[in-house]
C-alpha positions in Angstrom: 95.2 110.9 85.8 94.5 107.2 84.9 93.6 106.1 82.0 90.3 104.1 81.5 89.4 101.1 79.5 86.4 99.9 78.8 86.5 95.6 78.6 83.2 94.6 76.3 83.5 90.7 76.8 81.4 88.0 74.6 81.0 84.7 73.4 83.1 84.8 70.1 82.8 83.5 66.8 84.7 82.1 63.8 86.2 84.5 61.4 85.8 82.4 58.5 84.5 78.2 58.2 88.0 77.4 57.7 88.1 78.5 62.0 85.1 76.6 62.6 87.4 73.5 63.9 89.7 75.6 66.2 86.9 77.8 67.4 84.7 74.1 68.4 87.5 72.8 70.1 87.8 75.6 72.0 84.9 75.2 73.3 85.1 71.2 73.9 88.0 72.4 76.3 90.3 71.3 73.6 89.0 68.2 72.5 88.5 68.1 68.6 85.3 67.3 67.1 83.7 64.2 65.9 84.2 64.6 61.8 80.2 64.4 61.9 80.1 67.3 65.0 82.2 69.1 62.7 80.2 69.2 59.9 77.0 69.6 61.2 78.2 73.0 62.7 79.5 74.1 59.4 76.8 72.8 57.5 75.2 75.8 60.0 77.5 78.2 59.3 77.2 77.7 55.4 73.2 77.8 56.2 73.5 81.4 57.3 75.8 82.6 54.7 79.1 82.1 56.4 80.8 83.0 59.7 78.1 85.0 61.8 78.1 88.5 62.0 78.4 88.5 65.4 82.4 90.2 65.6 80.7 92.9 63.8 78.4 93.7 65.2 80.0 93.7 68.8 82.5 96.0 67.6 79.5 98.5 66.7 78.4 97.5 70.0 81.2 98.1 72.1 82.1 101.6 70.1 78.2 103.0 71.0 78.8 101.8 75.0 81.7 104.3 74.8 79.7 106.8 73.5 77.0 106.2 76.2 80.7 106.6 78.9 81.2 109.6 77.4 78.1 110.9 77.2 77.8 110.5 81.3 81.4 112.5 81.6 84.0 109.1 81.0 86.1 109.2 78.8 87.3 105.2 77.9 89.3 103.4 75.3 87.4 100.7 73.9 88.4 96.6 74.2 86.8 93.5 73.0 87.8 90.0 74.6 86.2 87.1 73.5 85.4 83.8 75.5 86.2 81.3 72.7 88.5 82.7 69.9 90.9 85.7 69.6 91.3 88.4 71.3 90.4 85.9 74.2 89.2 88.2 77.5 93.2 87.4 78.9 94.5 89.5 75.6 92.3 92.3 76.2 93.2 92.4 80.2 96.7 92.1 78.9 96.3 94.9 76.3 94.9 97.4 78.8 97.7 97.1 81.0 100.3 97.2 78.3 98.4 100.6 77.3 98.5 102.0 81.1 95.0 101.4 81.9 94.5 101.9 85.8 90.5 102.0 85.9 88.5 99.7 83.9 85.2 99.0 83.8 83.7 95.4 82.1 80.5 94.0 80.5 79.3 91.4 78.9 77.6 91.0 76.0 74.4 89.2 77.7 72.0 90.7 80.4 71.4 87.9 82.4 73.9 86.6 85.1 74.6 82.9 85.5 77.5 81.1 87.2 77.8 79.5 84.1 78.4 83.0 81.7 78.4 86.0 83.2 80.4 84.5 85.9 82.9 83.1 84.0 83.8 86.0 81.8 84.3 88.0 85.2 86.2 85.1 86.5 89.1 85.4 83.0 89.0 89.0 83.2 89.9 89.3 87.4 92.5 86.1 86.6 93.9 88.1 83.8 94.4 91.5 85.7 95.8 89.7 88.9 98.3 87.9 86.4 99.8 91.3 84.3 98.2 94.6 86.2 97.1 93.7 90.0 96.7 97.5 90.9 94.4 97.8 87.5 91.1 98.7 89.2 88.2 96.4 87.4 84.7 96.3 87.9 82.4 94.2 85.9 78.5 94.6 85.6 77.0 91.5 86.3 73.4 92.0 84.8 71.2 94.6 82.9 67.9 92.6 81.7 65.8 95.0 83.3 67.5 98.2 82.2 64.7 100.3 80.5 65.7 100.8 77.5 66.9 97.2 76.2 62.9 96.4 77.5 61.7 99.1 75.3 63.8 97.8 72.8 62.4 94.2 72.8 58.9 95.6 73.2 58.9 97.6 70.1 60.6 94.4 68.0 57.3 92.4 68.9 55.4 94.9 68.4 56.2 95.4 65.3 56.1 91.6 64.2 52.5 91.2 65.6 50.9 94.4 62.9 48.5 92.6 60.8 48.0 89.8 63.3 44.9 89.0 65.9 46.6 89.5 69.3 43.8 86.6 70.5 45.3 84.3 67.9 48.9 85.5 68.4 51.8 83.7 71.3 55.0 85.5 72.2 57.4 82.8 72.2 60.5 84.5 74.7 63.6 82.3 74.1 67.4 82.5 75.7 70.1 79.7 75.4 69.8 76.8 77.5 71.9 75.9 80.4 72.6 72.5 81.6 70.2 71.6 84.8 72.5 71.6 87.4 72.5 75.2 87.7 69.0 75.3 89.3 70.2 73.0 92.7 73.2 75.8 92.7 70.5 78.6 93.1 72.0 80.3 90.0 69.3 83.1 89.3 69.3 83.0 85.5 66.2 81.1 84.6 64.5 83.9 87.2 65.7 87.0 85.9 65.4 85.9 82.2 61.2 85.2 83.1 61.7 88.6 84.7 62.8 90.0 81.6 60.3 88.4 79.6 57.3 89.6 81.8 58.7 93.3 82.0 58.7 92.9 77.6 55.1 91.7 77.0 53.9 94.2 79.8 55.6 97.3 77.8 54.6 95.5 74.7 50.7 94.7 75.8 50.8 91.0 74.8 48.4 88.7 76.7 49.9 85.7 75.5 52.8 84.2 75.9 55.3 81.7 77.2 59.7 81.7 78.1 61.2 78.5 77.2 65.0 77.8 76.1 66.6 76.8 73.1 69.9 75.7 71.1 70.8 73.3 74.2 74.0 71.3 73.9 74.3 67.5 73.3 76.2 66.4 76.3 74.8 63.9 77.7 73.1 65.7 81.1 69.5 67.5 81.5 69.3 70.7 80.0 67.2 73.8 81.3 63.5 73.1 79.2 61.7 73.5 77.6 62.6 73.5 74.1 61.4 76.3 71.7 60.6 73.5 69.4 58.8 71.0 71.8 56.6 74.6 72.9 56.0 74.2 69.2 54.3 70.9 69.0 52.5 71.7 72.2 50.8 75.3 71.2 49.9 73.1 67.8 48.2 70.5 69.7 46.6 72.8 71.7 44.5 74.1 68.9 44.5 77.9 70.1 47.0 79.9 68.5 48.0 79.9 65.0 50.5 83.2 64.3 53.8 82.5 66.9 56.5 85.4 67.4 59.7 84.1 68.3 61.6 87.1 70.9 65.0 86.3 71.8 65.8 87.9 74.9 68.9 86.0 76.1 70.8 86.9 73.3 71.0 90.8 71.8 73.5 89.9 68.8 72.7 88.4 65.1 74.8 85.1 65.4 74.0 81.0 64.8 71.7 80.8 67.6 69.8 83.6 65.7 69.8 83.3 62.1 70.0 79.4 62.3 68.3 78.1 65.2 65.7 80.7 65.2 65.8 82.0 61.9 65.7 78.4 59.7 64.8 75.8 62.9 62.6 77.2 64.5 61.0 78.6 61.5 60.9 75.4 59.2 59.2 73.7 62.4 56.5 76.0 62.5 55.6 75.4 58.6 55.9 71.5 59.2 52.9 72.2 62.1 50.9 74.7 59.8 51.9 77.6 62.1 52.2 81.1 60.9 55.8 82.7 62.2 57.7 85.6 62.8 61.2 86.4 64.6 61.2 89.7 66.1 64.8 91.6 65.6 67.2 91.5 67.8 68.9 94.5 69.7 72.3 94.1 67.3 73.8 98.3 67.1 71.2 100.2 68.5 72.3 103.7 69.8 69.1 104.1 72.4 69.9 100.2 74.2 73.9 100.8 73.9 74.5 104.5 74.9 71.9 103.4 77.8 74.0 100.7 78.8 76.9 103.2 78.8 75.7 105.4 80.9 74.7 102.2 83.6 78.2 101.7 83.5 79.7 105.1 84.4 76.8 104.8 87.5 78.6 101.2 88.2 81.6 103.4 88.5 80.3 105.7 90.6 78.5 103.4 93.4 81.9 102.1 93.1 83.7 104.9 94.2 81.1 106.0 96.4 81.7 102.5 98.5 85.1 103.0 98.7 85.3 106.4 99.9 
């Protein structure tokens, strides 16, 4: 019988500050930062308390998932690949076929497909298999924002930061990471399902008010999706309306920089500047219900799979 592996794929992070220059020029396609880049991002980091949590917490992640396999009859061998430090997604492919894996499933780390993400992780993973184990079957899930049980999820978090406020005074502020422009003239669907995502949440939640926008976009020089959490700020404020703002992240389901610091200090220091009252609802992070859920989408991923190609 073959042995499975399950490939849990996401973003990275640094494992200490001292990483913080390797891990950024990673990302910059090898180009080093700017001394002032440099220390703006670890002037984050330090912000936060150090290196993210974020390897953590994926391995708690990844280890639930598993569970959720099991629980639907599949029994799978956990790996983690990361996009922009080590084990990069090629070691993990790499690793499974070294340990005999002949059936994998894959998944990343964020619901909401993009030629930009999602995409790309499924485009390192395929490249990495074809290179070291071409008969290694691989399927990876391409999306899961709408999967019950991560909107349940979302639903109680604003839920429970809205107790003690009006509801008429109250705006859901529903935030993922920006994506430069382009995307939209490519027909990439992630704007769309992330709104999708958003409505489905305040539906289960029962909040009249609220808005999507984007945040932590990149300074490189070309449009950015919009708008920006912070701009929405200045705009509910001169608007007069509202005065209590939740902040809902529902792009990313991990505590990490975007979180703590541009949600978690940014966000919330802009809010005091205008006189707003905030809150940022918790994010998914190790929760048993979303993860063993999302296990058990994959083993149906598996089986639609087999089903096509019998």
């Amino acid at each position: 019988m073959k042995k499975t592996g399950l490939l849990v794929m996401h973003y990275g992070t640094p494992a200490s500050l001292e990483d913080v220059e390797p891990y950024y020029t990673h990302i910059r396609h090898g180009r080093p930062p700017t001394p002032e880049l440099l220390k703006d991002l670890e002037s984050r980091y330090e912000a936060i308390g150090g290196p993210s949590p974020l390897a953590h917490i994926s391995e708690e992640q990844a280890d639930m998932i598993a569970e959720g396999l099991k629980e639907a009859g599949i029994d799978a061998k956990v790996y983690i690949g990361m996009k922009h430090t080590h084990p990069f997604i090629s070691e993990a492919v790499n690793k499974m076929a070294e340990d005999g894996v002949g059936e994998a499933i894959g998944v990343v780390l964020a619901p909401h497909f993009s030629g930009m993400s999602v995409a790309a992780y499924e485009k390192y993973a395929h490249d990495a298999r074809d290179e070291c184990s071409p008969d290694m079957r691989l399927t990876v899930l391409q999306r899961w924002g709408t999967m019950p049980e991560l909107i349940e999820g979302l639903a109680a978090r604003v839920k429970e930061q809205m107790q003690g406020w009006s509801p008429e005074e109250t705006i859901v502020l529903f935030s993922a990471h920006s994506l430069p422009k382009r995307i939209v003239a490519d027909g990439d669907p992630y704007q769309k399902e992330l709104e999708e995502t958003s409505a489905l949440v305040a539906k289960e939640a029962g909040v009249a008010n609220w808005r999507f926008c984007f945040q932590s976009a990149s300074t490189t020089g070309e449009p950015w999706l919009g708008p920006d959490i912070l701009d929405v700020l200045d705009e509910i404020k001169a608007e007069g309306r509202f005065k209590n703002v939740v902040a809902c992240t529902v792009g990313f389901i991990s505590d990490h920089l975007e979180v703590l610091y541009d949600l978690g200090i940014e966000t919330r220091d802009r809010a005091k500047e205008l006189g707003l009252e905030y809150r940022a609802a918790r994010t998914i992070n190790a929760d048993p219900k979303v993860m063993h859920a999302l296990g058990r989408l994959l083993a149906r991923t598996i089986a639609e799979r087999e089903e096509t190609m019998a």
